[in-house]
ZAKE-674987 format. One record per residue (C-alpha): residue in three letters; x negated, y negated, z. Coordinates in steps of 0.1 Angstrom, whole numbers, padded with zeros to 4 digits, always signed. Layout:
AlaXYZ/...
***
This chain:
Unk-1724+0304-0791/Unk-1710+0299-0752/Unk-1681+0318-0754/Unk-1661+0316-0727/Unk-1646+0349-0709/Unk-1609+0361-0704/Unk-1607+0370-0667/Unk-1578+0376-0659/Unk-1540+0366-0654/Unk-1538+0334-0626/Unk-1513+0344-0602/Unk-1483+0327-0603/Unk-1486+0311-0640/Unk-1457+0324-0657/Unk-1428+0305-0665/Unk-1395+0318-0686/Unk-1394+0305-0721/Unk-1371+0320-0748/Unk-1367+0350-0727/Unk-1403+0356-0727/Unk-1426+0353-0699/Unk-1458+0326-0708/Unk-1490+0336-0690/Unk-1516+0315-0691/Unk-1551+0330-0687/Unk-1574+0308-0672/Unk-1615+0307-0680/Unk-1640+0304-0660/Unk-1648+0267-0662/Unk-1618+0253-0676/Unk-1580+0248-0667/Unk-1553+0264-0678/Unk-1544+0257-0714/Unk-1517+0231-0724/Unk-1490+0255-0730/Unk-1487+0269-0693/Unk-1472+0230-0689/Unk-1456+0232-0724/Unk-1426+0254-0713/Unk-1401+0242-0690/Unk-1372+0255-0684/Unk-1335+0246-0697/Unk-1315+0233-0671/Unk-1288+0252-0681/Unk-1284+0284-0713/Unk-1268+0273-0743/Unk-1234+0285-0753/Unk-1243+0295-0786/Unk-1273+0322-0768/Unk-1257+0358-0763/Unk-1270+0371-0731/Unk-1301+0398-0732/Unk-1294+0435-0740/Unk-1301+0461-0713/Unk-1324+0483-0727/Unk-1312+0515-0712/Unk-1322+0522-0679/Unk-1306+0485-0663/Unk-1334+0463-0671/Unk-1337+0432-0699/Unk-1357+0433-0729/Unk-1381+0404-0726/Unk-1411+0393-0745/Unk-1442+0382-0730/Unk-1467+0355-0741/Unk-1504+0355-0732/Unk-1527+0331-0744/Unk-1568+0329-0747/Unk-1580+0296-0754/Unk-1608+0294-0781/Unk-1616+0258-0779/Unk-1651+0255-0794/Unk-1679+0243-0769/Unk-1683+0209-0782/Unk-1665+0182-0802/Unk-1664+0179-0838/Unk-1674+0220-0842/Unk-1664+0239-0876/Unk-1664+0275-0865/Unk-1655+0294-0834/Unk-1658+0333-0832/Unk-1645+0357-0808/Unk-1659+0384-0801/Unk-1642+0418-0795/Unk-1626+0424-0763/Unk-1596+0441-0744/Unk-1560+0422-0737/Unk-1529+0428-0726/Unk-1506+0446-0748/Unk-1491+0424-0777/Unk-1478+0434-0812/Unk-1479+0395-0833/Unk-1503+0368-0824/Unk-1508+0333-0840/Unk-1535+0308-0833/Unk-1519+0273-0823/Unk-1534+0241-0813/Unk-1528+0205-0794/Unk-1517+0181-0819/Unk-1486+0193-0843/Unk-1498+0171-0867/Unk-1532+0188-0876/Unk-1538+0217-0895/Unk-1567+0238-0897/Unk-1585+0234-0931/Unk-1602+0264-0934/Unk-1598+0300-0927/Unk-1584+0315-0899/Unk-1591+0356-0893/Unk-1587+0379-0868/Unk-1591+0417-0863/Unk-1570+0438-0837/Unk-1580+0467-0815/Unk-1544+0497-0817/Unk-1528+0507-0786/Unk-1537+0545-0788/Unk-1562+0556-0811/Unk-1585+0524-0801/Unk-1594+0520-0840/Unk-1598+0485-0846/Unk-1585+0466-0881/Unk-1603+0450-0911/Unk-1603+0414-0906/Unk-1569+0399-0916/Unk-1561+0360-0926/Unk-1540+0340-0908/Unk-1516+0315-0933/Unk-1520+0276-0916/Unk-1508+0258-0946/Unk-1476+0242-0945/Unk-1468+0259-0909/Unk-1449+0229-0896/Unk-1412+0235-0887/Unk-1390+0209-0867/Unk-1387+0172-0887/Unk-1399+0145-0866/Unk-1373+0139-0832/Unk-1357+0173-0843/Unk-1372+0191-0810/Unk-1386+0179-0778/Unk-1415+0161-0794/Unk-1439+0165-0765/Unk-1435+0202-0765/Unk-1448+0206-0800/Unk-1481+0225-0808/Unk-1499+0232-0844/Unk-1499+0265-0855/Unk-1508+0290-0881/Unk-1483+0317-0890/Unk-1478+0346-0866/Unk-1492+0377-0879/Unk-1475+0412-0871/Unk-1500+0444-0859/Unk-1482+0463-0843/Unk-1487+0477-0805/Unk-1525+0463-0798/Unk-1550+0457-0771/Unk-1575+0438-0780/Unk-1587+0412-0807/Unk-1611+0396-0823/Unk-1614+0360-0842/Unk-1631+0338-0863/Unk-1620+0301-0872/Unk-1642+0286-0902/Unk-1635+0251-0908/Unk-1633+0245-0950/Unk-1663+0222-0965/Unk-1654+0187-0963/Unk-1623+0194-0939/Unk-1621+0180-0906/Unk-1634+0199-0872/Unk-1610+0220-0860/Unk-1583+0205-0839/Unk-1582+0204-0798/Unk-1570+0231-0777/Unk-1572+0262-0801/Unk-1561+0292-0789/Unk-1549+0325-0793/Unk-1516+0334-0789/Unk-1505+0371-0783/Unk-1469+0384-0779/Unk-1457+0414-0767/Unk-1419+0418-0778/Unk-1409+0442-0755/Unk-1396+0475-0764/Unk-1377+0478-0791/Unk-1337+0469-0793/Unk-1324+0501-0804/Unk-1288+0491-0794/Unk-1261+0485-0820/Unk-1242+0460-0803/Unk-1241+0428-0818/Unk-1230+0440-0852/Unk-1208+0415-0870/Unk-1205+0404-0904/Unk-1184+0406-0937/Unk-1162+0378-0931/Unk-1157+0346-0959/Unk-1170+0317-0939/Unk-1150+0286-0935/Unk-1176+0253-0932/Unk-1170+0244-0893/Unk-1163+0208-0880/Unk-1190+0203-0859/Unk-1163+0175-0841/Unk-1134+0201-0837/Unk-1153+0236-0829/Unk-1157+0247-0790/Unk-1188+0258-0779/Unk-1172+0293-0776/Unk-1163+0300-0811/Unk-1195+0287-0824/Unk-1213+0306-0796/Unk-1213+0339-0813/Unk-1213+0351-0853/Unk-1180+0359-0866/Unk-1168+0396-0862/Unk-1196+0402-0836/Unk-1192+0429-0812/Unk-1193+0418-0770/Unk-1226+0425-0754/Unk-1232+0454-0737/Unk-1212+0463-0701/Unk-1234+0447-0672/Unk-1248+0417-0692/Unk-1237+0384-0679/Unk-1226+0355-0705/Unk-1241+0326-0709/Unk-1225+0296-0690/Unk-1208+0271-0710/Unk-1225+0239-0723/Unk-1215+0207-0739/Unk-1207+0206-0777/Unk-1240+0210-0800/Unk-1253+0177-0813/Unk-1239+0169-0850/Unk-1269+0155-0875/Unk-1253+0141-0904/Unk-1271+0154-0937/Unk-1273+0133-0966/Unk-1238+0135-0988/Unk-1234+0168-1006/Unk-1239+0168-1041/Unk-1215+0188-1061/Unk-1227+0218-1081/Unk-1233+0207-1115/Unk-1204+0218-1140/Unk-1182+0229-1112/Unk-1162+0215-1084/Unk-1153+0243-1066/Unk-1164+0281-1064/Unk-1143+0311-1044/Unk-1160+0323-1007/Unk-1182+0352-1008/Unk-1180+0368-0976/Unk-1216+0372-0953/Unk-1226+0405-0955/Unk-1234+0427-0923/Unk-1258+0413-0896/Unk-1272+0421-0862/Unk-1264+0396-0839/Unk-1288+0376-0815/Unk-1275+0397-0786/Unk-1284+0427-0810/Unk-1322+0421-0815/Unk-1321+0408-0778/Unk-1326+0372-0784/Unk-1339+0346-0757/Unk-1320+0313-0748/Unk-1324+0283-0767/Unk-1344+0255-0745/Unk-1314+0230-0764/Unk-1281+0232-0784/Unk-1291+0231-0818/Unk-1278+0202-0843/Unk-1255+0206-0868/Unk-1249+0194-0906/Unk-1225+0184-0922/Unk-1232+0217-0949/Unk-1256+0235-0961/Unk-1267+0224-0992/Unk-1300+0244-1005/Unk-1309+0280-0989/Unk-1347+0277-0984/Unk-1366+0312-0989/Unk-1395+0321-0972/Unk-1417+0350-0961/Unk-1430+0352-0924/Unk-1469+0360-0939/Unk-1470+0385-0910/Unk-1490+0413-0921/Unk-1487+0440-0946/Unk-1451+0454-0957/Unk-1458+0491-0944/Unk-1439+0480-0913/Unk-1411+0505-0899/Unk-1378+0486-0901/Unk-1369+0505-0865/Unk-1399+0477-0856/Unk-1374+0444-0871/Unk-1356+0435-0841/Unk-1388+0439-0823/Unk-1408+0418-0846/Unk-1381+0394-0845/Unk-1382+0388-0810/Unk-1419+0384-0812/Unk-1414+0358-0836/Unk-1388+0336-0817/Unk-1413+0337-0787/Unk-1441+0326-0811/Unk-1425+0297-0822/Unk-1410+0286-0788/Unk-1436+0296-0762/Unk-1469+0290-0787/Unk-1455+0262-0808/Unk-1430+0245-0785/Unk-1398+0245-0807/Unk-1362+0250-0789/Unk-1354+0282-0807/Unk-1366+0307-0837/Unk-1373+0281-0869/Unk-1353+0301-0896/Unk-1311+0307-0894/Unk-1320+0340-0912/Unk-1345+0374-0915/Unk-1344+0403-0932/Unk-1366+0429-0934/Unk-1374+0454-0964/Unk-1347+0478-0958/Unk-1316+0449-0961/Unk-1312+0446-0920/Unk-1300+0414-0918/Unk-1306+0393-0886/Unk-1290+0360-0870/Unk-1318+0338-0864/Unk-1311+0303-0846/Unk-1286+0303-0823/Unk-1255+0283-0829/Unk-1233+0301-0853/Unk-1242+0319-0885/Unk-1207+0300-0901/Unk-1221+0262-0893/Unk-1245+0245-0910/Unk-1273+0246-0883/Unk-1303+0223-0883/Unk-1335+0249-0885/Unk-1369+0244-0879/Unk-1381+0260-0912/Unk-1389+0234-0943/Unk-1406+0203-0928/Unk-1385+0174-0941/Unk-1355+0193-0953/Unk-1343+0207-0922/Unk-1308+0189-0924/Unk-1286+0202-0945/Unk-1296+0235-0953/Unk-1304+0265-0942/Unk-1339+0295-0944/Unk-1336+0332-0945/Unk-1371+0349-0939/Unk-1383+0379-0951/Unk-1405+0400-0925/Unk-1435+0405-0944/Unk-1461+0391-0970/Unk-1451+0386-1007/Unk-1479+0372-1023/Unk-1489+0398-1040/Unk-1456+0420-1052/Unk-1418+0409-1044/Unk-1393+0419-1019/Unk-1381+0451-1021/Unk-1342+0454-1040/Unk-1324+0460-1004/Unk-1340+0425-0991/Unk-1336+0406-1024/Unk-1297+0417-1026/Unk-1291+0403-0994/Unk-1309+0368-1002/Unk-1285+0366-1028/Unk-1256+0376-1010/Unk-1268+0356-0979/Unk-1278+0323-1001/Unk-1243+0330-1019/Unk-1223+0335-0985/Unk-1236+0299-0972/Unk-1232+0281-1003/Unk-1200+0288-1013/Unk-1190+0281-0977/Unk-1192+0249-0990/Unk-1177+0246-1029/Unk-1217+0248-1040/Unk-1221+0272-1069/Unk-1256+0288-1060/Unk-1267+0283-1100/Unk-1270+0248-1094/Unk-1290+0218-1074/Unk-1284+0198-1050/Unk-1303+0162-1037/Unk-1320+0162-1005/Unk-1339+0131-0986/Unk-1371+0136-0973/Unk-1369+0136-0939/Unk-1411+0134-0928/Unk-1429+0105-0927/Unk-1461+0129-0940/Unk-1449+0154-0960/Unk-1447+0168-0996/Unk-1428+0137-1012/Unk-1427+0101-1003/Unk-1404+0093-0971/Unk-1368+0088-0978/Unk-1375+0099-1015/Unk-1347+0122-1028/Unk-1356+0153-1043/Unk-1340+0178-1067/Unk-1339+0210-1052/Unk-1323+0245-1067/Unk-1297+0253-1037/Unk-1322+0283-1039/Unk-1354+0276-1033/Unk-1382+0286-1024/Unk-1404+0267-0989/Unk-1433+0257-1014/Unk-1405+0236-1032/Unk-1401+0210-0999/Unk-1435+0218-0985/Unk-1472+0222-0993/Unk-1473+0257-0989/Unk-1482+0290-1006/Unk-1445+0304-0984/Unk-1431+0327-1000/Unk-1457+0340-1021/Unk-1459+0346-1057/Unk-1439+0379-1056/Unk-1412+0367-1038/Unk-1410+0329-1054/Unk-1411+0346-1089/Unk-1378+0363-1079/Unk-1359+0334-1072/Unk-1347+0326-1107/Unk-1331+0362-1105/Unk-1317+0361-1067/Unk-1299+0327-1085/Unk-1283+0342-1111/Unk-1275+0372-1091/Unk-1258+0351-1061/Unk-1238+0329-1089/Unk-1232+0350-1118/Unk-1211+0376-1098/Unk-1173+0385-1091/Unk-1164+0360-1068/Unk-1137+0366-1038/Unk-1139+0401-1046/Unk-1121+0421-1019/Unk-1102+0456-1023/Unk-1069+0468-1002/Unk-1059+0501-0983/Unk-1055+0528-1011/Unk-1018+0531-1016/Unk-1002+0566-1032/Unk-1003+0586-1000/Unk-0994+0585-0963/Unk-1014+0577-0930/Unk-1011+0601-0904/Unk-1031+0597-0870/Unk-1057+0573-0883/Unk-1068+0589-0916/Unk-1049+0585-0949/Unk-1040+0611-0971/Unk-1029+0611-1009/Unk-1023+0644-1033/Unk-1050+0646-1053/Unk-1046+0608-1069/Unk-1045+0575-1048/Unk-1036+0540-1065/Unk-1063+0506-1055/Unk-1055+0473-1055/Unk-1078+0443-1053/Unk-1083+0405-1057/Unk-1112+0384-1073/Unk-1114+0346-1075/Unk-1134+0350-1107/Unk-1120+0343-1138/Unk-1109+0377-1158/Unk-1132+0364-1188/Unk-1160+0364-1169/Unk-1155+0402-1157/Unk-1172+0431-1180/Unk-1151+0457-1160/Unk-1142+0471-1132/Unk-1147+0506-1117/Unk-1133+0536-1095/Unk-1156+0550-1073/Unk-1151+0586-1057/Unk-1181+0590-1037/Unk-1204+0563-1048/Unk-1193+0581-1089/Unk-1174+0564-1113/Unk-1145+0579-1121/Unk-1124+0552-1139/Unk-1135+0523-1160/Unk-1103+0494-1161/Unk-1109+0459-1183/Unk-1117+0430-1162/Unk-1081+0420-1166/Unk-1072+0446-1145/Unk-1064+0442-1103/Unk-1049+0483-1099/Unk-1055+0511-1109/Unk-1052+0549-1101/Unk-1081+0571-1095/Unk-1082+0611-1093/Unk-1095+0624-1061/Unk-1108+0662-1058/Unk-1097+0684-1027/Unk-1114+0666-0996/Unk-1126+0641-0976/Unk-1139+0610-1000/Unk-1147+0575-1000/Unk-1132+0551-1025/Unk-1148+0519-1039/Unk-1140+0496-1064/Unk-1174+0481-1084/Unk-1169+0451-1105/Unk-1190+0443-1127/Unk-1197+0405-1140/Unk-1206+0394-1177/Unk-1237+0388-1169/Unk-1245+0422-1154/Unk-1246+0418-1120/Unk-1221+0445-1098/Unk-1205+0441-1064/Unk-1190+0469-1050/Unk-1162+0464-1023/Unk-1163+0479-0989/Unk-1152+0520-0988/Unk-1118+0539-0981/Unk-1117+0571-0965/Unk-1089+0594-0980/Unk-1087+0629-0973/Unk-1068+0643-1005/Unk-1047+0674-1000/Unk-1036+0699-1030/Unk-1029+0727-1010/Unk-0997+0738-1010/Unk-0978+0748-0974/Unk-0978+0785-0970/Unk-0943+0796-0957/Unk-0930+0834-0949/Unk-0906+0856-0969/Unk-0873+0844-0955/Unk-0853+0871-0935/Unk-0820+0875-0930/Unk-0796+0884-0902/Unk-0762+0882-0887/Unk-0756+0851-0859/Unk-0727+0848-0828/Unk-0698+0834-0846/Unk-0663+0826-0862/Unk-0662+0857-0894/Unk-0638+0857-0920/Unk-0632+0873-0949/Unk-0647+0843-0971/Unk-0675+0837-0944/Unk-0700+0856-0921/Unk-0724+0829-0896/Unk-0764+0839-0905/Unk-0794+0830-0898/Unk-0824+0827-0921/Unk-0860+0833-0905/Unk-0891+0819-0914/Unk-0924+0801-0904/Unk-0940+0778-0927/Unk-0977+0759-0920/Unk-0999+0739-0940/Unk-1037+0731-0940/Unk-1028+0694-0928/Unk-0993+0694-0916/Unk-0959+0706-0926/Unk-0936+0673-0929/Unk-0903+0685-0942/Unk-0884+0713-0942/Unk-0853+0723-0956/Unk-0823+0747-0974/Unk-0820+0748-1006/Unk-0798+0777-1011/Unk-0767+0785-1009/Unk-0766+0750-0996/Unk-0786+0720-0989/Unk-0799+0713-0952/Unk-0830+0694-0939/Unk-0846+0710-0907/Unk-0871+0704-0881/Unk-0902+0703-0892/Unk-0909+0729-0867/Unk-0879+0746-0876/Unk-0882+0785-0882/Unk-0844+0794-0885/Unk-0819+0777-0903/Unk-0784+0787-0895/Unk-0764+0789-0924/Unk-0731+0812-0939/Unk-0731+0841-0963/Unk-0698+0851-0986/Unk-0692+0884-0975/Unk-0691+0912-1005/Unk-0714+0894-1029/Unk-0753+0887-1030/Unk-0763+0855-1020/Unk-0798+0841-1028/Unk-0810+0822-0993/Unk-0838+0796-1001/Unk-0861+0772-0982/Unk-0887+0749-0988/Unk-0915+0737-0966/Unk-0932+0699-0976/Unk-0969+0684-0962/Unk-0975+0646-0959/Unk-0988+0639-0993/Unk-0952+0656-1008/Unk-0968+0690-1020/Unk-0937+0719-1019/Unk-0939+0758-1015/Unk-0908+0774-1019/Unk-0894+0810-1010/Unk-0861+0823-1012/Unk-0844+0863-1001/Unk-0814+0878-1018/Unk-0793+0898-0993/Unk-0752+0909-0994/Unk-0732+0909-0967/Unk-0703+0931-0955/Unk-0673+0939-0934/Unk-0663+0972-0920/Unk-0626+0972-0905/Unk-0621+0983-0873/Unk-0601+1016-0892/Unk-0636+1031-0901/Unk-0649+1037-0870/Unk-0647+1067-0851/Unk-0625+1063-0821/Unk-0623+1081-0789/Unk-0596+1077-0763/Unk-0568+1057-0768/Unk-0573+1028-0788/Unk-0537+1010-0803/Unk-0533+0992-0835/Unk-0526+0949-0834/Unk-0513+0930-0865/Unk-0515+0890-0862/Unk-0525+0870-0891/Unk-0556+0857-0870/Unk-0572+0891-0871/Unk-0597+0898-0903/Unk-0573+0914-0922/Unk-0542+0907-0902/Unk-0556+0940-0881/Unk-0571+0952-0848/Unk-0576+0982-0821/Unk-0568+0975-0786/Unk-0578+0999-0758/Unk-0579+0991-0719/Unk-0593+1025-0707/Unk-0618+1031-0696/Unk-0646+1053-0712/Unk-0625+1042-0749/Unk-0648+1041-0776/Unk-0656+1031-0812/Unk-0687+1040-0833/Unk-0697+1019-0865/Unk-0719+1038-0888/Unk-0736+1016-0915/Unk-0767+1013-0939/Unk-0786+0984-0935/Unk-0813+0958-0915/Unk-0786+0936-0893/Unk-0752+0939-0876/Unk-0728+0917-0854/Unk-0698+0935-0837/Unk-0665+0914-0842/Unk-0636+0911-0811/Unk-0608+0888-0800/Unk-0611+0871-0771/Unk-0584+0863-0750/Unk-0582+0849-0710/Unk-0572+0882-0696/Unk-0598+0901-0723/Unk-0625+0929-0705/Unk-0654+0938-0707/Unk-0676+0962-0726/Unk-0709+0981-0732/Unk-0727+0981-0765/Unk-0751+1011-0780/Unk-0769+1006-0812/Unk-0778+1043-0823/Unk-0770+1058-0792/Unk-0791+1035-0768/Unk-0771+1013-0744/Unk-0784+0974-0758/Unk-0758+0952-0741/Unk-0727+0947-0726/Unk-0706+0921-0736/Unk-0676+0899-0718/Unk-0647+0894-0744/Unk-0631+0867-0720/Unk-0627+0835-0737/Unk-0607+0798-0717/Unk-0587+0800-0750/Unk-0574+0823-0776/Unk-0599+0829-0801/Unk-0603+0856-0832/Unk-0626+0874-0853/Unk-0657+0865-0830/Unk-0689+0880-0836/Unk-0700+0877-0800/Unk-0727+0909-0805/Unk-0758+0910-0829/Unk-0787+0925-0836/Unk-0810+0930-0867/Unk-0830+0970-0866/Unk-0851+0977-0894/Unk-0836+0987-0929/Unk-0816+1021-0921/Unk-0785+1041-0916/Unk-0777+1028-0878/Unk-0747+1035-0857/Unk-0729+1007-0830/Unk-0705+1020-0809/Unk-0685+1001-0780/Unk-0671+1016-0749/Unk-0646+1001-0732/Unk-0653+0993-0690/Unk-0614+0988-0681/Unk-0627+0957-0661/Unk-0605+0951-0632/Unk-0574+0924-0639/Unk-0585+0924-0672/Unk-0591+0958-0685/Unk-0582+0954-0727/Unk-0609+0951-0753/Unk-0597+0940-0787/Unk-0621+0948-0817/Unk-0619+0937-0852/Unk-0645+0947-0865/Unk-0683+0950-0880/Unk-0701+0928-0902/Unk-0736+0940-0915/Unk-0762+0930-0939/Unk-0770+0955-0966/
***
């Protein structure tokens, strides 16, 4: 056959579209092919778009669309092959023709050349059945193309194709091409997370283009992006009148679980606000017939991309068909743009657009079914959307047909699962065997569940700069809108590990937790066998006890008496966390600093007395300690004197008795055996001053001047090691005021 040869990319061709950049690539001898013209565009970005994600080193992740027309040499042919040749770079390609109406009804096959090791692939089919998206007047009609199913290679230059029209089909359809897109590098950025939250349906009369411009709970986009300027209000489509689930009026929220975001799997903007339902009524499955399933899910938001510029540059439609993708690991992914809590008019089940919603799985599933990660989140996605809406996911709904040429008569209603599969509304193999014979269980499983199940913070313990901390137990609490009848049990988990079964009757309950950082879960489990698990607790659980010193004891500056001598008890105390509390607990009771090291307290003088203090950490576990010590007075007639010293009775004094001495060089020596001792005076206005030795070694001297009369005032201590020890005082004869009074020494045996 005349094939003719790509040449090259026409300077000047490329237009934006869905954030990817179209090339057309003329051949010699013909014009550029329709979809150069097919992509105007949009006078100004949706709302609901969330602006492109740098890519790291300041510039936007965009897609790019090339496409080599195969158009067979002549009217009416049945086959075109092309041969092998070299392209620009593309990872998904499609083949896509004039009229949206066609199909191709044959086969459709291509081989691709990989960037790298140059091997090229084993001829691979390409699915053109049931391939229509928008309903008719959903999207800008002229825009539209035909098109097979975009199949996902992988980084590739160069391809190969053959296009077989069946026996008794009809030639193949005007302007055939290929379509290759090359996604860009890959997202890699985390922003746009968002997720978890029970959806309330959304008035499409009352909700602002800003909060329906971005999912629930999603995270801003990235520092230098710009936002998308506003628009007006999306257009409402009203959907035929929900039909209640059969056998129940109303059913409890189940919350979306985790997705990235369009901004997160850097999304291009929508050529036009999307419309929007009145609910969604039936959650359409499908499978994107891509390729194998040995893709690496670092690849999805990639492959995603890709697929949103397939079906806007190469098929014509204002934004990615499905609201929905997962891949096989359980990423889930906001598809079209206008808010994953709104009941958003897709391009995904020709006919039944209105009113419901698609979630795609990347792959093919004719063969074997989705993987467990993907099918959980079907369910928890198909449950999420339904019960948004009172519809128990267990039961079926009635939808109109919407196409004036598709499965069912036009304006027929149709009985439909509110999970089904896309071979249900159209004439299509979507989502393959595997996957459609899961449905039955990804119903149950997204009905027969706990319902409204949510968990609070773990109570028992005490939060303390951002982490929470219990003593080896902590007590949960949690809510379900499910009936307790229709709960088998529910479950402690430490670490992913049950450690505590409670009846279904049950909404608390108390959990061990070893020594150590853990998560906490609560799994409930429904009648029917089916487990959700709630989101997890980090607690930190502390049995160690605080460490705290051996108290010591010795003597403090202070009033003495002969019932009383001023102490003060030493210690440190620390913990493995943080010491919260402590206190005295004997001879009295006293709360300290939590920093506190000394707590200054009174001894009975004469009698052994048992000093005791406690130390506390957050979650209220207690180390005590305590030190036994006596106390005791020696009068001032015990020590030995030198000069003249002369004897003063008062009352005030400890024991009605004193020595006075105003000259100078007059002295008295204490001997004792023990670890502390305080010397005792009376301080008067006109008292002197005086030096202090403790065994023999000047230490201080003191002032015994007081603004008032004052008595028996340990204004001197000091606490040597355990030993026989001697303090002696010697008076200065300080000018004016030359007299030293002494009553005393108090010491602690």
């Amino acid at each position: 056959m005349n094939q003719r040869q790509l040449v090259g990319v026409v300077a000047g061709s490329a237009v934006l579209v869905a954030g990817a950049t179209v090339v057309a690539l003329n051949l010699p001898g013909g014009s550029a092919p329709e979809a150069s013209r097919a992509a105007p565009v949009a006078a100004a970005e949706p709302a609901a778009v969330e602006p492109v994600v740098d890519d790291g080193d300041g510039k936007p992740v965009k897609a790019s669309l090339h496409t080599l027309d195969v158009a067979p040499p002549a009217p009416g042919a049945r086959r075109v092959e092309v041969r092998k040749r070299g392209t620009e770079k593309f990872s998904l390609l499609g083949l896509t023709w004039s009229d949206p109406a066609l199909t191709v009804g044959g086969t459709v096959e291509v081989r691709t050349r990989a960037v790298g090791t140059g091997r090229w692939s084993g001829w691979q089919t390409l699915e053109t059945a049931g391939t229509r998206g928008p309903d008719s007047g959903d999207e800008a009609k002229g825009d539209l193309r035909g098109g097979s199913e975009p199949l996902w290679v992988g980084p590739s230059d160069g391809v190969a194709a053959r296009v077989v029209s069946a026996e008794g089909a009809k030639p193949l359809p005007a302007g055939l091409r290929l379509d290759l897109v090359d996604p860009g590098r890959k997202a890699g950025s985390s922003a746009g997370q968002g997720g978890g939250l029970a959806l309330e349906p959304s008035d499409p009369a009352t909700v602002a283009p800003s909060e329906s411009a971005a999912p629930a709970a999603s995270t801003a986009a990235p520092a230098g992006t710009t936002e998308a300027p506003a628009a007006p209000a999306p257009a409402t489509t009203t959907a035929p009148a929900p039909a209640k689930g059969k056998g129940i009026a109303a059913v409890a929220r189940v919350p979306l679980p985790s997705y990235t975001s369009r901004a997160g799997w850097n999304a291009g903007p929508a050529k036009a606000e999307p419309a929007v339902a009145d609910a969604v009524n039936v959650m359409f499955v499908h499978h994107t017939a891509d390729g194998g399933n040995a893709y690496n899910c670092a690849d999805s938001p990639a492959h995603v991309r890709a697929i949103q510029t397939y079906h806007m540059g190469s098929q014509g439609w204002d934004d990615i068909g499905y609201n929905f993708l997962v891949d096989k690991c359980g990423n889930l992914f906001e598809g079209r743009g206008g808010g994953v809590d709104r009941a958003v008019v897709g391009a995904h089940t020709y006919g039944f657009n209105t009113g419901t919603a698609a979630i795609a799985v990347l792959g093919t599933y004719t063969a074997e079914g989705a993987a467990e990660p993907a099918r959980k989140i079907i369910s928890q996605v198909a449950a999420a959307r339904l019960t948004a809406y009172g519809f128990d996911p267990g039961t079926t709904a009635e939808l109109t047909e919407r196409a004036t040429d598709g499965k069912f008569p036009h304006l027929s209603v149709q009985t439909f699962q509110r999970v089904s599969g896309h071979r249900d509304g159209v004439a299509t193999a979507c989502p393959g065997d595997g996957l459609y014979a899961q449905l039955p269980a990804i119903r149950i499983e997204a009905s027969a569940r706990v319902l409204g199940f949510k968990a609070g913070a773990p109570t028992g313990g005490v939060s303390s700069g951002g982490k929470y901390y219990v003593k080896g137990k902590a007590t949960l609490s949690w809510s379900a809108a499910t009936p307790s009848a229709s709960i088998d049990r529910f479950e402690l988990l430490v670490d992913g590990a049950a450690r505590a079964t409670l009846p279904g009757t049950a909404r608390s309950g108390a959990v061990d937790v070893p020594s150590g950082t853990h998560r906490l879960q609560v799994r409930a489990t429904h009648v029917s066998g089916n487990a959700d698990t709630t989101a997890a607790a980090t607690v930190i659980s502390d049995v160690t006890l605080p460490a705290i010193s051996a108290p010591w004891l010795g003597l403090r500056t202070g009033t003495v008496s002969t019932t009383s001598v001023p102490v003060a008890v030493n210690f440190k105390a620390s913990d493995n966390v943080k010491v919260a509390w402590i206190g005295g607990t004997s001879p009295s009771k006293a709360t300290l600093s939590a920093t506190a090291t000394t707590w200054k307290t009174s001894a009975k003088p004469g009698a052994a007395v048992t000093f005791g203090v406690s130390a506390k950490d957050l979650v209220g576990n207690v180390r005590n300690t305590s030190v036994t010590r006596t106390t005791a007075l020696l009068a001032e007639t015990s020590a030995k004197r030198s000069g003249t010293w002369t004897k003063k009775s008062a009352k005030s004094h400890l024991n009605g008795k004193a020595l006075y001495a105003s000259k100078k060089n007059a002295k008295l020596t204490f001997t004792f055996t023990g670890r502390s001792a305080a010397l005792i005076v009376g301080r008067f206005k006109n008292s002197g001053k005086a030096t202090v030795y403790l065994d023999g070694k000047k230490v201080s001297t003191i002032d015994t001047k007081a603004g008032k009369t004052t008595y028996r005032q340990a204004v001197w201590a000091k606490s040597p090691a355990y030993g026989k020890h001697t303090v002696t005082i010697v008076v200065l004869a300080t000018s004016g005021r030359p007299g030293v009074t002494v009553d005393g020494l108090a010491y602690v045996k």
